[in-house]
N, C-alpha and C positions, 0 to 999 in steps of 0.2 A: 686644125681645129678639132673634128670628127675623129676622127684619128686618133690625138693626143688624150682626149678624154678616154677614149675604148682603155687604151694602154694602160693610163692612169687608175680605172677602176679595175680593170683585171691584176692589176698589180696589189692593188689595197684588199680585193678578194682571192688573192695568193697571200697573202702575209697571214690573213685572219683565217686559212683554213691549216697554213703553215703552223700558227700559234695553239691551234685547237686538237686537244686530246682524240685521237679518234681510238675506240674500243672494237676488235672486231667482234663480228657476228657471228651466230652459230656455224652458218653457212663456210666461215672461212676456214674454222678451226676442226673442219671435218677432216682433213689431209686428204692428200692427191688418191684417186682410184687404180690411175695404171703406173706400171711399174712394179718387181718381184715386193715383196712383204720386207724381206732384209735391208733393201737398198730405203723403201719409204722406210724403217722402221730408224735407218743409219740418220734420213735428213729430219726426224722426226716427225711423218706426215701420217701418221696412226690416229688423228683425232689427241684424246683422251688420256690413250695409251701411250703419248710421247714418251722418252726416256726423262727420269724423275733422277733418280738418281742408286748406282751401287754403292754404296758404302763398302767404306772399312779396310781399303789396299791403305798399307803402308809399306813405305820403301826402307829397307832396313840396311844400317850401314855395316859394311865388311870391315876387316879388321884392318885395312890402310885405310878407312878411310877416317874410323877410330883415331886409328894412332897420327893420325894429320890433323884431325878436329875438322876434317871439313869433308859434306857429302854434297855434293850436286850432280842433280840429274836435270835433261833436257828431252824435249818432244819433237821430234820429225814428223810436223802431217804428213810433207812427202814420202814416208818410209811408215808413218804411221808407226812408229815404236819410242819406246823410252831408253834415251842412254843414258847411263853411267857417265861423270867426266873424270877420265882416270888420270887427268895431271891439272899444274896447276894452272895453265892455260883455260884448261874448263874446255880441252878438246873431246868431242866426245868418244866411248871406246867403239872396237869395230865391230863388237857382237852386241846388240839390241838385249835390254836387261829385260822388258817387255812389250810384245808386240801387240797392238790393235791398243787404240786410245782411253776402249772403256775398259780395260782390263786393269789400269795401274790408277784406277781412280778411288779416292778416298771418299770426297763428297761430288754432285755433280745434278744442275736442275739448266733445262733450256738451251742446250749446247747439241751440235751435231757437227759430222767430219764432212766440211763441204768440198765437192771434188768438182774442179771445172774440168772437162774433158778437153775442151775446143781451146783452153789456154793452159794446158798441161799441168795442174795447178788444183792444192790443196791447201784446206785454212779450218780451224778450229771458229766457227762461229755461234752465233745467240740467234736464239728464233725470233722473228718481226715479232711478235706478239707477244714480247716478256712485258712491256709495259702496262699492257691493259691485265697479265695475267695478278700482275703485283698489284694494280689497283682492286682486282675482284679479291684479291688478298686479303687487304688493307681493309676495306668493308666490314 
């Protein structure tokens, strides 16, 4: 009886805060204290100063890739570099065209190199907080 009700309402105030925009607060959007400047500045926890974006890399196609009509390149978080795919398998070549992720970027807003240490493991992700940044946008 007692029981069943608990459950029941915690369930209906899980859905309704599930449903509910939440904006963070200043306090969130300060980024982390400890840790070197490069490493917070990599997962974006500079406040303010996150990474916005470099402009302007373009990858420029060589002359097979010309004469094939076709240029694909590919990104290793693991290796953190951009390849080249120099057949038509789209395998990629064995020397890195460029290395480090923010190097070969054209446009780029809200994105950092996440690296799990404890699960040997790296992934190009979005910060928690592009939601509420779009809505202070949108305003």
């Amino acid at each position: 009886g007692d029981r069943v009700a608990v459950l029941q309402q915690r369930s209906v105030g899980e859905v309704a805060e599930f449903l509910t925009v939440r904006l963070a607060d200043g306090d969130e959007l300060q980024g982390r204290a400890s840790g070197s400047e490069a490493w917070r500045r990599d997962r974006g926890e500079l406040g303010e100063q996150s990474i916005e974006s470099k402009v302007g890399y373009v990858f420029r196609p060589v002359r097979d890739e010309l004469t094939n009509g076709l240029m694909a390149v590919s990104y290793s978080p693991v290796l953190d570099a951009y390849y080249r795919c120099m057949s038509d398998d789209l395998t990629p070549a064995s020397v890195p065209d460029v290395r480090g992720w923010r190097e070969a970027l054209f446009e780029c807003r809200d994105v950092f190199l996440k690296e799990e240490l404890d699960w040997e493991m790296k992934s190009l992700c979005r910060f928690i907080f592009v939601a509420s940044r779009a809505l202070e946008r949108a305003k």
